[in-house]
C-alpha positions in Angstrom: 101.6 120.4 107.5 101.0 117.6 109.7 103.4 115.0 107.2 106.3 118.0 107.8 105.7 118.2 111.7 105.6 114.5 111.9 109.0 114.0 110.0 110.5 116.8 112.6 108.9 115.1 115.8 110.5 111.6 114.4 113.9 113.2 113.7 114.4 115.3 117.1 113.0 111.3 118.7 116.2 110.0 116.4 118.9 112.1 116.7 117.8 112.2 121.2 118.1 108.7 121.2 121.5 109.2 119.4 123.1 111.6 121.6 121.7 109.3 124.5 123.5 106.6 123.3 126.8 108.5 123.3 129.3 108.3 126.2 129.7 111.7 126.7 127.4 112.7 129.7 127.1 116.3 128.2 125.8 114.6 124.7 123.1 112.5 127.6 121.7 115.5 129.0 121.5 117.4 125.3 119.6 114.1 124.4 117.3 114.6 127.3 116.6 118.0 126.2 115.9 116.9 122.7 113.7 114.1 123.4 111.4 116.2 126.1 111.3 119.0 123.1 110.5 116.4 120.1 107.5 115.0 122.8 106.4 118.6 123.1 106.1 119.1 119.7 104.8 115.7 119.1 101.6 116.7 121.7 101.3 120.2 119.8 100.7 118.2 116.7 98.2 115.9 117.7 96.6 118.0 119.5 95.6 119.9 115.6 97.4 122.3 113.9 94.1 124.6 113.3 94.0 128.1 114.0 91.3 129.1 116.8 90.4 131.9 118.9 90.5 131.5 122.4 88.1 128.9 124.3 86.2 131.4 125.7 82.5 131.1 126.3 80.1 133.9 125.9 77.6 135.3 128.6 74.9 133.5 128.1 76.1 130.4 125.9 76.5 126.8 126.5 79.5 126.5 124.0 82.2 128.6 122.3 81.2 129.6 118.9 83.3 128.6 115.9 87.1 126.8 115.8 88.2 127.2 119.4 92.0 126.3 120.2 92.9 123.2 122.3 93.2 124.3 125.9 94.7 121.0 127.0 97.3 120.4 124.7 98.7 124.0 125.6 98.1 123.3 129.6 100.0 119.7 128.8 103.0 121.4 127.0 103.7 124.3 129.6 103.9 121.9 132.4 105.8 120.4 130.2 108.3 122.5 129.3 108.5 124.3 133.0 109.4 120.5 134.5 111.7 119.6 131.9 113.6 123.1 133.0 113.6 122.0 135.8 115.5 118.6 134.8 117.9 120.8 132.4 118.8 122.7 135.4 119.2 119.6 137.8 121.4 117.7 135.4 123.6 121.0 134.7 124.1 120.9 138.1 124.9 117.2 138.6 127.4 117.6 135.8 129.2 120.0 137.2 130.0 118.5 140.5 130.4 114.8 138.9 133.1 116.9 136.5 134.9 118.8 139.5 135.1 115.1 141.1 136.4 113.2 138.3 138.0 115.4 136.2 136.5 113.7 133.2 132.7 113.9 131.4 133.1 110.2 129.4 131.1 107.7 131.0 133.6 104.6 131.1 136.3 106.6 133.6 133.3 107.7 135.7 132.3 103.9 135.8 136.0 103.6 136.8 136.2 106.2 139.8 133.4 103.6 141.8 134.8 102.6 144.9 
C-alpha cells in the first residue's frame, strides 16, 4: 500500500510542478493546490498507513493499549489543509482583481502592464 501511495504523492509533486511551470496564472494557483494536497498525502503516508483506535488512555494507565492512530500526523495535516484554504482563497482573490486590471490571465502580458 505504501509503493501505491508513494507513486500517487510523486505524481500529484510532478504534474504541481508542471502546472507551475505553465504561464497561465490559473494553471499556478491549481499547481499550488496540487502540490499542498500531494505534501498532505505525502505526511499521511509516512506517518503509517495502520489502522488504530483512538490514542486514548485509560483511567488508570500509563499507555494506550494496542495499535493507537498517529495523533500528530492528523494535527499536522488539518492545519494543513485549513492554511492552504486559506492560500486557495487569497490567490482566487488576487486573480480576480489582477484579471479585472489587465484583462488577460497569461503571465508575459501581465509582465507587460509594469509601469
Amino acid at each position: 500500500m505504501e509503493t501505491l501511495m508513494a507513486l500517487v504523492v510523486g505524481g500529484l509533486f510532478a504534474s504541481a510542478i508542471y502546472m507551475m511551470l505553465r504561464r497561465s496564472i490559473v494553471k499556478l494557483v491549481i499547481g499550488l493546490v496540487l502540490l499542498s494536497n500531494g505534501a498532505n498525502l505525502l505526511i499521511f503516508t509516512q506517518a503509517g498507513m495502520l489502522r488504530g483506535s483512538p490514542p486514548l488512555i485509560p483511567l488508570g494507565q500509563m499507555q494506550p493499549e494496542g495499535v493507537v492512530a498517529d495523533p500528530l500526523a492528523q494535527a499536522l495535516i488539518l492545519t494543513a489543509i485549513v492554511i492552504g484554504f486559506g492560500v486557495l482563497a487569497f490567490a482566487v482573490v488576487l486573480i480576480h482583481r489582477a484579471y479585472e486590471v489587465v484583462q488577460a490571465d497569461d503571465m508575459d502580458q501581465m509582465k507587460d502592464t509594469d509601469t
